[in-house]
TORVO-13011 format. One record per residue (C-alpha): residue in one letter; y, x, z. Coordinates in steps of 0.05 Angstrom, whole numbers, padded with zeros to 5 digits, always signed. Layout:
AYXZ/...
***
This chain:
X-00890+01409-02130/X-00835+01425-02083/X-00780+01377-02050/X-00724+01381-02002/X-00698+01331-01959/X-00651+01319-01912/X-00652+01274-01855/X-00627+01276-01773/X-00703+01304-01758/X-00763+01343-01763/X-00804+01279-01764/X-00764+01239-01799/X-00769+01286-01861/X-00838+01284-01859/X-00850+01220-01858/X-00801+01200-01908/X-00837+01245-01946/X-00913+01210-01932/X-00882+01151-01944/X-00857+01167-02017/X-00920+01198-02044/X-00974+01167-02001/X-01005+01231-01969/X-01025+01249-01895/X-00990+01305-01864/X-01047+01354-01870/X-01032+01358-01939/X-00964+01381-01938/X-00930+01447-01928/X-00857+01452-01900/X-00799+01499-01892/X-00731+01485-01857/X-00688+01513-01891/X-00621+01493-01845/X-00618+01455-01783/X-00539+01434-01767/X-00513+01409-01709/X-00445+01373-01700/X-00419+01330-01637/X-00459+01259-01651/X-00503+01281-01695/X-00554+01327-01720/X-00580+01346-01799/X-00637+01379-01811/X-00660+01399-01889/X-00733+01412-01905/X-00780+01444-01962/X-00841+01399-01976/X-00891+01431-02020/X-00946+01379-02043/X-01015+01390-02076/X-01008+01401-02150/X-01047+01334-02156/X-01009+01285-02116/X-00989+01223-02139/X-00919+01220-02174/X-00902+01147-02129/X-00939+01107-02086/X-00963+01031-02111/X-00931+00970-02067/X-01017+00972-02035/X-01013+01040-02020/X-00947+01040-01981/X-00973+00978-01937/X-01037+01022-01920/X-00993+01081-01904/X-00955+01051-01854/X-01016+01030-01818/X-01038+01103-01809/X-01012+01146-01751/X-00956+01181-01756/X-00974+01234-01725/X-01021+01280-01780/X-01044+01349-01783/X-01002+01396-01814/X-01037+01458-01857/X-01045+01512-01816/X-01065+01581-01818/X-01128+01609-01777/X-01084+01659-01737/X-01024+01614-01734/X-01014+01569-01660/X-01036+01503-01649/X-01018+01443-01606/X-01056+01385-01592/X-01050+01323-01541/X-01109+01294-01502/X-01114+01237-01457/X-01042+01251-01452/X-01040+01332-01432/X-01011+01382-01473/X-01055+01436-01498/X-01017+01497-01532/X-01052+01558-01561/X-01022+01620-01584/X-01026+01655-01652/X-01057+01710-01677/X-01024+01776-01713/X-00969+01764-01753/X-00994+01681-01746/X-00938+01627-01738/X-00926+01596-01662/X-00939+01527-01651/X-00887+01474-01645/X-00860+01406-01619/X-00815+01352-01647/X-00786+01301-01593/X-00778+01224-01611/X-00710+01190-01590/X-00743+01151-01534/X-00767+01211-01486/X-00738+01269-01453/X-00768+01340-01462/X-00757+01401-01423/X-00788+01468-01451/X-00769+01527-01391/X-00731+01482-01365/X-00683+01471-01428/X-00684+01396-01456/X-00706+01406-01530/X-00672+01350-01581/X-00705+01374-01647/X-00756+01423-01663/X-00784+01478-01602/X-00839+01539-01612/X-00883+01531-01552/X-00931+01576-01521/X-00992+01573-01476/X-00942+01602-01414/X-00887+01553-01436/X-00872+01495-01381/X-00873+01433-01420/X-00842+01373-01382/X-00841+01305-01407/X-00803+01235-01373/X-00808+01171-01396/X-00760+01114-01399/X-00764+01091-01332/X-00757+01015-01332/X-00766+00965-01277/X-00797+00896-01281/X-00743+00843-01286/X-00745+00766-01281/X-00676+00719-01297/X-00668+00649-01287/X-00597+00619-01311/X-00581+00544-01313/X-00521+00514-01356/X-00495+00455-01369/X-00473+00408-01427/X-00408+00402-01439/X-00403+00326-01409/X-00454+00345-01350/X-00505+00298-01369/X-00553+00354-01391/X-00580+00414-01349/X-00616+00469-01391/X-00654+00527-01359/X-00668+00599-01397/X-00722+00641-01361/X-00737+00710-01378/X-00783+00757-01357/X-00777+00837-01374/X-00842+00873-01356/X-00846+00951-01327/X-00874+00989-01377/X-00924+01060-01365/X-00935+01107-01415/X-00964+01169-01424/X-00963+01219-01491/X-01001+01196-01551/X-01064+01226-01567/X-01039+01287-01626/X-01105+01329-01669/X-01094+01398-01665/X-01046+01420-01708/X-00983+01465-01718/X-00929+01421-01701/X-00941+01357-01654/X-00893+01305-01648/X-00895+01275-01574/X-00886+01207-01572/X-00889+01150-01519/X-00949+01105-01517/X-00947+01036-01467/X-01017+01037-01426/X-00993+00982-01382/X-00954+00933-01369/X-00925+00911-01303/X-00900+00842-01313/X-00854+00804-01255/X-00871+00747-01216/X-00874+00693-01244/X-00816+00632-01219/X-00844+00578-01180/X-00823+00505-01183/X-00781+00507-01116/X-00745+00571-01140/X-00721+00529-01201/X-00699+00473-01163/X-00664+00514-01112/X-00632+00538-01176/X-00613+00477-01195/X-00584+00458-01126/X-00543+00530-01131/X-00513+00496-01198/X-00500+00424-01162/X-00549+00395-01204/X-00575+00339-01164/X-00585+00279-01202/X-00640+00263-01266/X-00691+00330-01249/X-00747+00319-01296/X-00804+00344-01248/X-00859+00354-01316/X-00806+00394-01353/X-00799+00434-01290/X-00874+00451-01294/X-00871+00466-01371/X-00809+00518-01352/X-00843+00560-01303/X-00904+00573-01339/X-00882+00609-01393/X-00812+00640-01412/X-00765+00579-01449/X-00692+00579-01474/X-00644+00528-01467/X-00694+00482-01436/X-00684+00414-01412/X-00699+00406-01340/X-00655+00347-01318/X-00621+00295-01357/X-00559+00245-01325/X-00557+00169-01343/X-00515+00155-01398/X-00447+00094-01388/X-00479+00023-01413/X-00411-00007-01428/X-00414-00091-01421/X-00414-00129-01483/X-00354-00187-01482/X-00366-00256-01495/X-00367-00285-01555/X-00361-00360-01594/X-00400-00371-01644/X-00357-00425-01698/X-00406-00471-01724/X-00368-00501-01783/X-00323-00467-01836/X-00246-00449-01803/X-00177-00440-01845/X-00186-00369-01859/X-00266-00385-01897/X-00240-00437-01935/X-00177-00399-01954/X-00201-00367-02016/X-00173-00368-02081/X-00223-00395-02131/X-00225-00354-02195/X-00259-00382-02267/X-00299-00346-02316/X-00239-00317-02349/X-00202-00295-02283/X-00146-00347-02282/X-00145-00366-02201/X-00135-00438-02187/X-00080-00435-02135/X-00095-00503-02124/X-00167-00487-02083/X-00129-00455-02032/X-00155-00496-01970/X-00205-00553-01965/X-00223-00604-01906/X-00296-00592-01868/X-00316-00652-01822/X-00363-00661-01777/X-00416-00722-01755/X-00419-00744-01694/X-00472-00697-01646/X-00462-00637-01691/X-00468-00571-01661/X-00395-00538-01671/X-00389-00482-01628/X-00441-00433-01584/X-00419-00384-01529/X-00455-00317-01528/X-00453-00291-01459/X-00442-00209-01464/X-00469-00166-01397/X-00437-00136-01333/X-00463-00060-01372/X-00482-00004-01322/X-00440+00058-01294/X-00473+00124-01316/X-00479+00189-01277/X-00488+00263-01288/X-00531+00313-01270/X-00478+00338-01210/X-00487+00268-01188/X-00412+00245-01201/X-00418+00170-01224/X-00382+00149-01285/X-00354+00077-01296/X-00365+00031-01348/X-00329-00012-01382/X-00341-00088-01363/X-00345-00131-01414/X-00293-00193-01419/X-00309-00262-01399/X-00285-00321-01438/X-00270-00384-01420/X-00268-00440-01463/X-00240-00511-01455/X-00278-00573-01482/X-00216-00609-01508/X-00213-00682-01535/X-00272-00702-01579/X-00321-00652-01555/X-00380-00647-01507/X-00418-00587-01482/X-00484-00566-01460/X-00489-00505-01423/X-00478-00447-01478/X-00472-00505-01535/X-00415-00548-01561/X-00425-00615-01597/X-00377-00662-01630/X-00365-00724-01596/X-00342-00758-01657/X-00340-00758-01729/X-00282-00718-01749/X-00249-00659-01765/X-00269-00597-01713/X-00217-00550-01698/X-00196-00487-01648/X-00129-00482-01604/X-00111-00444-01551/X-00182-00430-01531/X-00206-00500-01540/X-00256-00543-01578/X-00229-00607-01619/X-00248-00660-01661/X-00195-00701-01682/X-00216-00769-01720/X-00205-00784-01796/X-00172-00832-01835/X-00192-00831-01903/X-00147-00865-01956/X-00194-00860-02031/X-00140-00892-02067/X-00059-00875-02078/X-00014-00899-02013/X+00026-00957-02051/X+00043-01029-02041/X-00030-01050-02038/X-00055-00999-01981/X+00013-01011-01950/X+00046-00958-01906/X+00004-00906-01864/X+00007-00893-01786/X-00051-00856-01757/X-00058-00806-01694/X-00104-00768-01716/X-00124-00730-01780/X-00099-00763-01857/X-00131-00752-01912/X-00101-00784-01976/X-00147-00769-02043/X-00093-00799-02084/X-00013-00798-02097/X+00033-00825-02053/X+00075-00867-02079/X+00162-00873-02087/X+00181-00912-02035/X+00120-00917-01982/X+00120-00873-01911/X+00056-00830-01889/X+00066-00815-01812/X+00004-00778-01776/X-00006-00752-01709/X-00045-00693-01737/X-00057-00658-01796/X-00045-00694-01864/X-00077-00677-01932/X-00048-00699-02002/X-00102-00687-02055/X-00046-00705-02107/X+00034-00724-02124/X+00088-00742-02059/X+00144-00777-02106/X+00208-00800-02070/X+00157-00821-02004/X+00172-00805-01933/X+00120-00756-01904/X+00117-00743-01822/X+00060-00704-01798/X+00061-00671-01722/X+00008-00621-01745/X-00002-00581-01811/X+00012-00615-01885/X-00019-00595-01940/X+00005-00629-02005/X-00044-00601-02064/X-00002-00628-02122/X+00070-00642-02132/X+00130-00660-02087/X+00183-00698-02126/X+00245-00712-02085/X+00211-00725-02023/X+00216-00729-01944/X+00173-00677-01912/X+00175-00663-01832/X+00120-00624-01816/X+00108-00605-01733/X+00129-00643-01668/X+00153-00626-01604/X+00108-00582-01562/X+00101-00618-01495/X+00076-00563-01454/X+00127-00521-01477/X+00171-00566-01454/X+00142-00581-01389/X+00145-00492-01377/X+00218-00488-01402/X+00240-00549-01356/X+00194-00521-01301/X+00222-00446-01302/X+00299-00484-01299/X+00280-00513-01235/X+00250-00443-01207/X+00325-00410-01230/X+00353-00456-01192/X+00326-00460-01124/X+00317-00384-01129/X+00392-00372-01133/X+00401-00417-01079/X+00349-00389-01032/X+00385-00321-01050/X+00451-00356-01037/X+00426-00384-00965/X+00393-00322-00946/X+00466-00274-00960/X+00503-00330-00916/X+00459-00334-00856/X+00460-00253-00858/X+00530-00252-00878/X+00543-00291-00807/X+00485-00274-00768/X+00464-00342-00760/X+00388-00323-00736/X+00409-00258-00705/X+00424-00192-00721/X+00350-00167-00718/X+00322-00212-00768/X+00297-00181-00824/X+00299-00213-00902/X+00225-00227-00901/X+00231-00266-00832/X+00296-00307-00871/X+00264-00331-00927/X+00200-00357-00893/X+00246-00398-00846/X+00278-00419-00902/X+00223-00439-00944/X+00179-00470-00889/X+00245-00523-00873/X+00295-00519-00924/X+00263-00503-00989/X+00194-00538-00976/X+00172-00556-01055/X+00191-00482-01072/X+00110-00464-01061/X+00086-00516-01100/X+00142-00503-01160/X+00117-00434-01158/X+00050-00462-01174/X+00070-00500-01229/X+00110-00447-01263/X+00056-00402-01267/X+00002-00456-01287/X+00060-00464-01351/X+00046-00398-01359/X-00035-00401-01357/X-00036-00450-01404/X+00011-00410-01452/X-00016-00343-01449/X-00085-00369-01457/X-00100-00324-01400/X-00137-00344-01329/X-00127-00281-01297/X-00067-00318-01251/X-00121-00357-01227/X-00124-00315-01158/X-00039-00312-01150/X-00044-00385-01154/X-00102-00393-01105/X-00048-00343-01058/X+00012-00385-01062/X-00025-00448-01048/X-00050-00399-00981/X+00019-00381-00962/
***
């Protein structure tokens, strides 16, 4: 059984050929029968004549045991043809007979031939007198080291690699008519190995300084590693804010509509009244931490964010116990601008007529009944109508909350703010003797009444240390207003500088 193929090479042909029908070369017979060459590449077409008895295909078993074998078989040859064979590396050629066929070689991609002196790509006839010159790949051993870094800095990462200088020398070829040479490795020249104070004078090249991990630096050197971590930055610990901890139910838990089994909401749940006894814990401050700044591995430091201190006022009705607030009273607790209160309660079970008389009470009302045509409700607080207001006067300076009907009633909810007040008449007063320290400062430099060479800063601290003497302590006041509007103490240290000044 004959077949051709095609393929860039000699050896590849044959092979191919092994491969397909599980055979060693010795059994095969070949003829090229074209060899092209063109400018990148090279085709050469070959006649394979098997034994009548081969196998028509190999089994999945036999293929794996093939490629297992050597490659490089014993071709069928004739008693007065040439042979070649390889041993312990060194070429042994001998010539044929009468009318016998010479002996060839085949070169693999990976080594360079010279037959004569002519570098051979494909097939070559060879002869005892031919000059046969083989070189390796020459490679030399080769060791790299390269640190990177995350993106953020806080992680270094070493890759080591080590490339080691390979010898070779021909492999060992049975005589036979065609020999393919090919490279075999004998040895193996590895590279030094990196030591630990290379790597950190790597590291120090890189301006990694900061968070070396001295056992990963071990691990690294002693064998090759990718992408390894061999120093690690501390990470930002933000600070955690203060926090209160509310105790008893606000406005916005008990505001929740209440809905029945068929889904019809009783607008009439919306708000309720909590109270407290007296001694009940209402409040606890959680203190947050300072957090920590961070820093990378190139040793830059990176800042945190502190966390925000609060500071809360025990207000009227309240007392405190380091972290914990307790009501002073029974009442109803409430929050405002960053204060605890509880406010006391007057309780009225029964409707506000001619028998409970009219109601006057400074702190919190609640009224489970109607109030009655005619009769007045006035309350320093918050007030709380469970029922009907008909034709009744209702005053409240706080919130009123009226859960039934209003029927031609009288309803003034809110009072005067004092300490708004006390700011607006306070900032007045600043207007005021600003303009006229402006005023007295553009006459005495209109008419150079201290001299030509005194300056506007020198001016208005003669002025304010004899004419405008209660301008420093208005100043104080205004922005104490202020404090105690904004809910804010960071004014604390201008203050603490006027009072200086």
């Amino acid at each position: 059984m004959k077949k051709v193929y095609e393929e860039s090479s000699l050896e590849k042909c044959i092979k191919k050929a092994c491969d397909e029908f599980c055979v060693n070369t010795e059994q095969l017979k070949f003829k090229v029968l074209e060899e092209k060459k063109h400018l990148f590449r090279k085709r050469v077409t070959v006649e394979i004549e098997f034994p009548d008895d081969i196998k028509i295909e190999c089994s999945k078993e036999d293929k794996e045991d093939k490629k297992t074998e050597d490659t490089n078989e014993n071709l069928t040859i004739d008693e007065n043809d040439g042979t070649i064979k390889i041993v312990n590396g060194q070429i042994v050629v001998k010539n044929p007979k009468e009318d016998g066929s010479s002996a060839a070689i085949a070169v693999s991609d990976n080594i360079k031939v010279l037959v004569d002196g002519e570098q051979i790509k494909g097939k070559k006839e060879v002869f005892e007198e031919s000059k046969i010159e083989v070189f390796f790949e020459e490679s030399k051993a080769q060791r790299q080291l390269k640190i990177t870094l995350s993106d953020d800095a806080m992680e270094a990462y070493a890759t080591i690699i080590y490339k080691p200088e390979n010898i070779y020398k021909l492999s060992d070829v049975s005589e036979t008519a065609m020999a393919v040479l090919k490279p075999e490795v004998i040895k193996k020249n590895s590279p030094p190995r990196y030591n630990i104070e290379e790597l950190k004078q790597e590291l120090a090249n890189s301006n990694v300084v900061y968070g070396i991990i001295e056992e990963n630096l071990k691990s690294c050197v002693e064998n090759p590693c990718k992408n390894f971590v061999v120093a690690r930055g501390q990470q930002v610990e933000n600070g955690k804010s203060d926090f209160v901890e509310i105790k008893f139910s606000t406005d916005e838990d008990l505001k929740k509509l209440k809905e029945d089994k068929v889904g019809n909401i009783d607008f009439k749940s919306i708000g309720s009244v909590t109270a407290v006894e007296k001694g009940d814990l209402i409040g606890e401050i959680h203190s947050g931490d300072e957090g920590k700044d961070g820093c990378d591995v190139n040793g830059r430091i990176k800042k945190h964010k502190p966390g925000k201190k609060l500071k809360i006022k025990i207000g009227e009705g309240c007392t405190s116990s380091e972290n914990l607030i307790f009501s002073a009273i029974a009442g109803k607790p409430c929050i405002k601008n960053n204060a605890f209160y509880v406010y006391p309660i007057h309780e009225v079970r029964s409707d506000v007529d001619l028998k409970t008389g009219n109601i006057k009470f400074m702190g919190d009302i609640i009224i489970y009944g109607n109030v009655k045509e005619g009769m007045e409700v006035v309350c320093g607080n918050s007030l709380t109508i469970e029922k009907d207001v008909e034709r009744a006067n209702i005053r409240s300076n706080g919130d009123i909350n009226v859960k039934g009907n209003v029927i031609a009633a009288e309803i003034f909810a809110g009072g005067e703010d004092v300490d708004k007040l006390k700011t607006i008449k306070d900032l007045e007063s600043f207007k005021e003797t600003l303009n006229n320290l402006i005023g007295a400062v553009e006459e005495i430099k209109k008419f150079n009444l201290l001299g030509p060479d005194k300056k506007d800063g020198e001016i208005i601290k003669i002025l304010i240390e004899n004419k405008f003497k209660t301008f420093s302590r208005l100043c104080i006041n205004v922005v104490a207003d202020l404090n105690r509007q904004l809910n804010s103490y960071e004014e604390e240290n201008l203050v603490k500088l006027i009072k200086q000044s």
